[in-house]
C-alpha positions as CSV (number, residue, x, y, z in Angstrom):
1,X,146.5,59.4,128.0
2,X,145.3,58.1,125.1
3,X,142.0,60.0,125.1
4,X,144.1,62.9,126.0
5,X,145.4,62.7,122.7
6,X,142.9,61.8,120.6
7,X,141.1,64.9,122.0
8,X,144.3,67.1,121.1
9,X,144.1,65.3,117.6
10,X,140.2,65.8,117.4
11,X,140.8,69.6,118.2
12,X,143.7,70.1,115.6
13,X,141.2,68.5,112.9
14,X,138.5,70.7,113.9
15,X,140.9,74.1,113.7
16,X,142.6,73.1,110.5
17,X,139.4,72.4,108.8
18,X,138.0,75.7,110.2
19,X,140.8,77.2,108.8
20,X,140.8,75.4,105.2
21,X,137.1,76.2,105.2
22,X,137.5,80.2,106.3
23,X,140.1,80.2,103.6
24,X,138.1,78.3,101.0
25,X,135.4,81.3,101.8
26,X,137.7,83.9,101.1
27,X,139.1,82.9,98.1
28,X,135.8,82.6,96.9
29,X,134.5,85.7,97.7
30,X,134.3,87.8,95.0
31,X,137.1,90.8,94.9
32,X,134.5,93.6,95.4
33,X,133.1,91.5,98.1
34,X,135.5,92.5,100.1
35,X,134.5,93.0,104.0
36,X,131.0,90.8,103.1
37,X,132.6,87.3,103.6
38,X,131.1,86.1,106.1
39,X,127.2,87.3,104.6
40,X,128.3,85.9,101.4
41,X,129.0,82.4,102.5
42,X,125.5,82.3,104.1
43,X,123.9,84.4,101.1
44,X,125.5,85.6,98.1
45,X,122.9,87.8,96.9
46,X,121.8,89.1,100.5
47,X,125.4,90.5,100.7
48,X,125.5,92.2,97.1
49,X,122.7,93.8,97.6
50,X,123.9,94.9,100.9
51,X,127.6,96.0,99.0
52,X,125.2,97.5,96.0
53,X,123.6,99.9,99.3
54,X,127.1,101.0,100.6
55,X,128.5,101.5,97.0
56,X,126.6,104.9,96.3
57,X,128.6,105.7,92.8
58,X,129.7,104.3,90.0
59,X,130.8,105.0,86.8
60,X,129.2,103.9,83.0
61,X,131.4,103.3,80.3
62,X,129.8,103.6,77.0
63,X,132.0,102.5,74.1
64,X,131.3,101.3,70.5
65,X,131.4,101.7,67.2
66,X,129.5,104.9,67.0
67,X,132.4,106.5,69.6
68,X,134.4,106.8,66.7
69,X,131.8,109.2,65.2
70,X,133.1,112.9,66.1
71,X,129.3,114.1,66.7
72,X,128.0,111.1,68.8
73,X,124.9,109.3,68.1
74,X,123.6,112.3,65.8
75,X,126.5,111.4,63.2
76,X,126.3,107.7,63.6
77,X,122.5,107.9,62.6
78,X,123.2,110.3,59.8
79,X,125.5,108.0,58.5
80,X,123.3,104.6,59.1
81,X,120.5,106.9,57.1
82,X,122.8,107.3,54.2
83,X,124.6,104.1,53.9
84,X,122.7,101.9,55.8
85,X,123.3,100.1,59.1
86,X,125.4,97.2,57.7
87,X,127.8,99.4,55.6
88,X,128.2,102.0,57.9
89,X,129.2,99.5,60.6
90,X,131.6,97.6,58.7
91,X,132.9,100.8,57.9
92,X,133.7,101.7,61.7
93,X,134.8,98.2,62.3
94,X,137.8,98.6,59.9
95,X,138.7,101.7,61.6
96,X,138.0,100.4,65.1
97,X,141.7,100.1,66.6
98,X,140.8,101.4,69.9
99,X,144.5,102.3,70.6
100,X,144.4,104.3,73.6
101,X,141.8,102.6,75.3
102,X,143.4,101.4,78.7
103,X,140.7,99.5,81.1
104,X,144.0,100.6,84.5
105,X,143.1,103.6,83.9
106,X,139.4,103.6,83.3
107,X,139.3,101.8,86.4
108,X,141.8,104.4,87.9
109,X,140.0,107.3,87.3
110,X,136.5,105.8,89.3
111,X,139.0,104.6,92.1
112,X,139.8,108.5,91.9
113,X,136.2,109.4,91.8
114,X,135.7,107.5,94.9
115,X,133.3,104.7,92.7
116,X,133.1,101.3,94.0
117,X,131.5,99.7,90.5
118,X,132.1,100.1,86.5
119,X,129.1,99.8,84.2
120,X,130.7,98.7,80.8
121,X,128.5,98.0,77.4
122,X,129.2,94.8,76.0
123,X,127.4,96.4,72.8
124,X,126.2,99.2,71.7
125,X,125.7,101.4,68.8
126,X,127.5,99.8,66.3
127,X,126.2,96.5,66.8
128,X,129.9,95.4,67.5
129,X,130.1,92.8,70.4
130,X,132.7,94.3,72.6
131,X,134.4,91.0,73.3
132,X,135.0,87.0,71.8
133,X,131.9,85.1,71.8
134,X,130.2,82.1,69.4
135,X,127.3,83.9,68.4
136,X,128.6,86.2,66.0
137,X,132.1,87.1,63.9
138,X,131.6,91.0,64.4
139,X,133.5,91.2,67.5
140,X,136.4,93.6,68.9
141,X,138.3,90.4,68.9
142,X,138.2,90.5,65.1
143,X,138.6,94.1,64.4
144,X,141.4,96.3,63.7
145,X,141.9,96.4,67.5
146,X,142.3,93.0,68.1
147,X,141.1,92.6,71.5
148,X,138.2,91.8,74.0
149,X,137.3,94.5,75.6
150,X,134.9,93.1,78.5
151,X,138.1,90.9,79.3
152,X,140.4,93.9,79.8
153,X,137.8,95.9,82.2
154,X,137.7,92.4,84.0
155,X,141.1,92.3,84.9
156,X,141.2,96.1,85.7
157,X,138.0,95.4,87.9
158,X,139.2,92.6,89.5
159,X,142.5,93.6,90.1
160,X,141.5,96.7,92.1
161,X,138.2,95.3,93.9
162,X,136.0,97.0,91.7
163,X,132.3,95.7,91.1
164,X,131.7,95.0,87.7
165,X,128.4,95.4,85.7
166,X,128.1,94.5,81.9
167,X,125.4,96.3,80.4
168,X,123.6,94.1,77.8
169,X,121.6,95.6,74.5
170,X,117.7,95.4,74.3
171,X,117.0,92.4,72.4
172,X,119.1,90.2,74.6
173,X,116.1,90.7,77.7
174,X,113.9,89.3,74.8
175,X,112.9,85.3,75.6
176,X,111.0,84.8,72.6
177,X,111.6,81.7,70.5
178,X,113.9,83.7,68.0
179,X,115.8,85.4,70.8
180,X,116.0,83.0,74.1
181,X,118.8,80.2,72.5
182,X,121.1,82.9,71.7
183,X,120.4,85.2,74.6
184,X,121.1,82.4,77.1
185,X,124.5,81.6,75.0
186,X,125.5,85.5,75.5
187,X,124.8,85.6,79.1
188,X,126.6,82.1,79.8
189,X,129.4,83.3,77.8
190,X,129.6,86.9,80.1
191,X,129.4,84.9,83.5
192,X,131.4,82.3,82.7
193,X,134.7,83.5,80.8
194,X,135.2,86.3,82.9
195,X,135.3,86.1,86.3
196,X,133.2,87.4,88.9
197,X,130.6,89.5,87.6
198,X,128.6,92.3,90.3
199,X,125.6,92.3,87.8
200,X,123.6,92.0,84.7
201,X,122.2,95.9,83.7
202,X,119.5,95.2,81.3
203,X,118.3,97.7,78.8
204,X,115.2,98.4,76.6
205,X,112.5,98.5,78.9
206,X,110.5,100.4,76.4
207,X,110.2,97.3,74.5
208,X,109.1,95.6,76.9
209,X,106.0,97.6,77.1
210,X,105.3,97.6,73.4
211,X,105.6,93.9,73.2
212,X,105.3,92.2,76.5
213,X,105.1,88.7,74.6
214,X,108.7,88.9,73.7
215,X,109.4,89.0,77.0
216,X,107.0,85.9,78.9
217,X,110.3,83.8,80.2
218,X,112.7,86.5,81.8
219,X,112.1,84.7,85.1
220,X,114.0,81.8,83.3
221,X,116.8,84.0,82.3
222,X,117.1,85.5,85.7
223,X,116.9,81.7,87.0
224,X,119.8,81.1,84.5
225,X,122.0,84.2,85.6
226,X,121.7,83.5,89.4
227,X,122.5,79.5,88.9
228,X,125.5,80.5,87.6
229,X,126.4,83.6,89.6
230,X,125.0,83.5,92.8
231,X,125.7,87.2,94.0
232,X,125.2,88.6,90.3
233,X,122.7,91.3,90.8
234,X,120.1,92.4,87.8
235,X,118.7,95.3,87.4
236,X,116.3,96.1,83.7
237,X,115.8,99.9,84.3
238,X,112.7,100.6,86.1
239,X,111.8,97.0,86.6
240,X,109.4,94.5,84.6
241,X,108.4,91.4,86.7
242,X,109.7,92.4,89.8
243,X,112.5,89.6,90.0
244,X,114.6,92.3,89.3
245,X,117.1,92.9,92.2
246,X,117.4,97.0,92.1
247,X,115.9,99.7,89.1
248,X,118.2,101.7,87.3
249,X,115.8,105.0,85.9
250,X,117.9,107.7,83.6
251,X,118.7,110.7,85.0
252,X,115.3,110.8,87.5
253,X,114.3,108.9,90.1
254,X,110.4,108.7,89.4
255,X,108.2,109.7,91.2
256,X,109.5,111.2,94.0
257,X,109.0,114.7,94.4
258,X,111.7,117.0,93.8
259,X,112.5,120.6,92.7
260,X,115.4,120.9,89.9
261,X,117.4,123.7,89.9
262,X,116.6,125.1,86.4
263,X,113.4,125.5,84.8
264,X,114.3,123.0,81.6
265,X,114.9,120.5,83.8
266,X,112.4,120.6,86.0
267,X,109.7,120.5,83.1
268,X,111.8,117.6,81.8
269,X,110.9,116.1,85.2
270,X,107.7,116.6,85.1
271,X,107.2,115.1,81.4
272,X,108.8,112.3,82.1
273,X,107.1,111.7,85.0
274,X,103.7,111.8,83.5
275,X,105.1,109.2,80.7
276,X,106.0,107.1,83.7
277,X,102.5,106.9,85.5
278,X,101.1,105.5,82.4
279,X,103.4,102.6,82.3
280,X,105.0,102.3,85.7
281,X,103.1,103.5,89.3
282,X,101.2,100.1,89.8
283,X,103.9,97.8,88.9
284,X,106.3,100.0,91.1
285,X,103.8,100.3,93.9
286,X,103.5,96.3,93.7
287,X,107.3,95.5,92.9
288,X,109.7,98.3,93.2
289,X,108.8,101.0,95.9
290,X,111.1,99.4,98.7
291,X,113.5,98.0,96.8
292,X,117.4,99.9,95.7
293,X,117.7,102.5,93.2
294,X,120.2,103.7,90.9
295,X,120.2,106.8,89.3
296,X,122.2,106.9,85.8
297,X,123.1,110.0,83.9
298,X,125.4,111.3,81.9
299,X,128.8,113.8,82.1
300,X,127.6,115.8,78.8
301,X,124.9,117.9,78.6
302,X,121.6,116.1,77.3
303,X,118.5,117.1,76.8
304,X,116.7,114.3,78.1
305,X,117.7,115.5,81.2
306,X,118.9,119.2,80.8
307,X,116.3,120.4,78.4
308,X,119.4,121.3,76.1
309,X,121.8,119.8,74.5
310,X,121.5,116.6,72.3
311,X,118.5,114.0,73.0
312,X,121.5,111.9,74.2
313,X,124.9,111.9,75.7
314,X,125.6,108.5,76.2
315,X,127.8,108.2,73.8
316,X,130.6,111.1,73.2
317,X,130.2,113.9,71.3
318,X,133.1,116.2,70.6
319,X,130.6,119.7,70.4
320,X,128.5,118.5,73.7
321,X,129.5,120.5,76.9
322,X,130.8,118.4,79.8
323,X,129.3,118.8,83.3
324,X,131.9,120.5,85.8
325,X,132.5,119.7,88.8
326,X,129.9,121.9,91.1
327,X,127.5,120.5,88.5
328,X,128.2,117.2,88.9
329,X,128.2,117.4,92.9
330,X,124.4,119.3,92.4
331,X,123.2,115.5,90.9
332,X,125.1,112.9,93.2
333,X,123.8,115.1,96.0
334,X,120.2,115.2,94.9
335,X,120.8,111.4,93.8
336,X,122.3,110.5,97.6
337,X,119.5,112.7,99.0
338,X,116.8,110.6,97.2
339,X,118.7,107.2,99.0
340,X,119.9,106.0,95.5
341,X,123.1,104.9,94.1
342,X,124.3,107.6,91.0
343,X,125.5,105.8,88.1
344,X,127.9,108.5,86.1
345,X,128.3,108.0,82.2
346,X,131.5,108.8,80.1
347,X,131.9,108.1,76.7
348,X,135.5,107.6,75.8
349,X,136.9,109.0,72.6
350,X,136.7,106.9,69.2
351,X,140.2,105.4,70.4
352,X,139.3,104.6,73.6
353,X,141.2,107.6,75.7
354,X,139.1,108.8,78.1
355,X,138.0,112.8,77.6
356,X,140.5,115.4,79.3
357,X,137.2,117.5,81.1
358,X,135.7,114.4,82.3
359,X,139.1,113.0,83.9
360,X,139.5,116.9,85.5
361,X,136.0,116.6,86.7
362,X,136.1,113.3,88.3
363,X,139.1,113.9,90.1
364,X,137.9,116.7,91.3
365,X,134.3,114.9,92.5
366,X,136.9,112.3,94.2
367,X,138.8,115.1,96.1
368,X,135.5,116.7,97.4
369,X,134.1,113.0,98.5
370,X,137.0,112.1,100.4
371,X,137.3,115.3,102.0
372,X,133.8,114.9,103.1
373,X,134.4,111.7,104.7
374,X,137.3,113.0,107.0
């Protein structure tokens, strides 16, 4: 009898530790992790990449200073060219109130879109760090608006089971002497006061090949983001040592072949892709050929892409054309085709609404999806 019962005992231990543990695992899991727990116990980053795979869209949010420029990055360098970058930043930064910025509905709108992930620049032009850190004063936090932004698209992320991605400027991939104590600072401050992050999108690859020295210790900073964010993907454009865990190319995914549908942007194709041999075929042959893609572009016409249009639509521009819907379809189609992710850029207004042709456009793109699933 008494074995009886310490077998029924021994049993009841072993199910209600099973079921603190299972629990445990959930709870830990991160929100957009959703349906991976039981990968992402055993491997955290074997079952973002594997989320990253199904994902297939998501949308990039570029906001800053320069946003509140009517004529995009053209006005914002006209004015940095006639009063200088310091001026002409405090300038925006007292007019910075971002009013009708709302991170529900940005994150509402890519639920709409059928996106699984939001992209969202923790700085941009501007110089303005878009939320409360210890490196620097010249934060959102301290502007007219009062407010960290990252924290709000954290919460909106979280809350729905969105992936999040924080794009970081140029100079914080830099691991130089002058660079690497603060750069560590910013990216422990972004994966530790926020929450679960999906990844790390680096930019300014093309420094990287001007001054490789700058950038001799990234495998420390990767070291540093995966110890603490296990799952935290990173991605630095078209890849530099090959730690990376996915590329992220603008508007082409090089070098496959492909034929464009109109004759400026296939010979924008083509010159990009003859930039691209020069710096990238052997290190993508060695690092980068098998691993995932993502494709990011933009919703205005841009003529690094187009062959019209301004050299860039990252950031919005009140006379730039936005892409409709058919248009839009034509790229994540070619971008799905090519077995990559697409990556779709809005650049909300100067006070943060979101542009009424881009909100028609990706509702529309959400419609069509779903429909196609059915």
């Amino acid at each position: 009898m008494k074995q009886k019962t310490f077998l029924l005992l021994a049993l009841a231990s072993l199910i209600l530790f099973t079921s603190v543990t299972q629990a445990k695992s959930r709870r830990l899991t991160p929100s957009h992790l959703k349906g991976y727990e039981a990968l992402y116990a055993k491997e955290p980053r074997a079952a973002a990449l594997k989320w990253f795979k199904d994902a297939r869209f998501g949308l990039f949010v570029h906001y800053a200073l320069a946003s509140l420029c009517t004529d995009g990055k053209a006005e914002y360098g006209r004015m940095v060219e006639e009063k200088g970058s310091e001026k002409a930043n405090r300038e925006l930064f007292d007019k910075f109130d971002a009013r009708n910025f709302n991170a529900d509905a940005i994150c509402d709108l890519a639920i709409a879109a059928n996106m699984k992930y939001v992209t969202f620049t923790t700085q941009h032009l501007g110089r303005m760090y878009m939320y409360d850190t210890k490196v620097s004063d010249f934060t959102s936090v301290r502007s007219a608006a009062a407010r960290d932004m990252v924290a709000e698209m954290a919460r909106a992320c979280h809350k729905r089971g969105l992936g999040l991605f924080l794009y970081v400027p140029p100079e914080v991939a830099r691991t130089d002497d002058e660079h690497i104590e603060q750069n560590h600072t910013i990216l422990t401050e972004l994966l530790t006061k926020y929450g679960d992050i999906a990844g790390i999108w680096f930019d300014g690859i093309g420094y990287y090949h001007k001054e490789p020295e700058n950038y001799t210790r990234l495998s420390e900073t990767f070291a540093l983001i995966r110890s603490l964010q296990p799952g935290c993907l990173i991605s630095f454009k078209e890849g530099a040592i090959g730690q990376e865990d996915y590329i992220s190319p603008e508007h082409f995914l090089l070098p496959t072949p492909t034929g464009w549908d109109t004759k400026e942007r296939q010979a924008r194709w083509e010159l990009r892709l003859e930039r691209w041999e020069s710096q990238n075929r052997s290190r993508w042959e060695k690092y980068f050929k098998n691993k995932p893609a993502e494709i990011n572009t933009v919703m205005q016409v841009c003529f690094n892409r187009d062959g019209i249009g301004e050299p860039s639509g990252w950031i919005n521009d009140e006379s730039a054309r936005h892409l409709t819907a058919d248009e839009v379809m034509y790229l994540y189609e070619k971008t799905r085709s090519l077995g990559a992710n697409m990556l779709l850029n809005i650049g909300p207004r100067g006070d943060g609404s979101i542009h009424p042709e881009d909100k028609k456009t990706l509702t529309e793109i959400g419609r069509r999806l779903k429909q196609s699933l059915k």
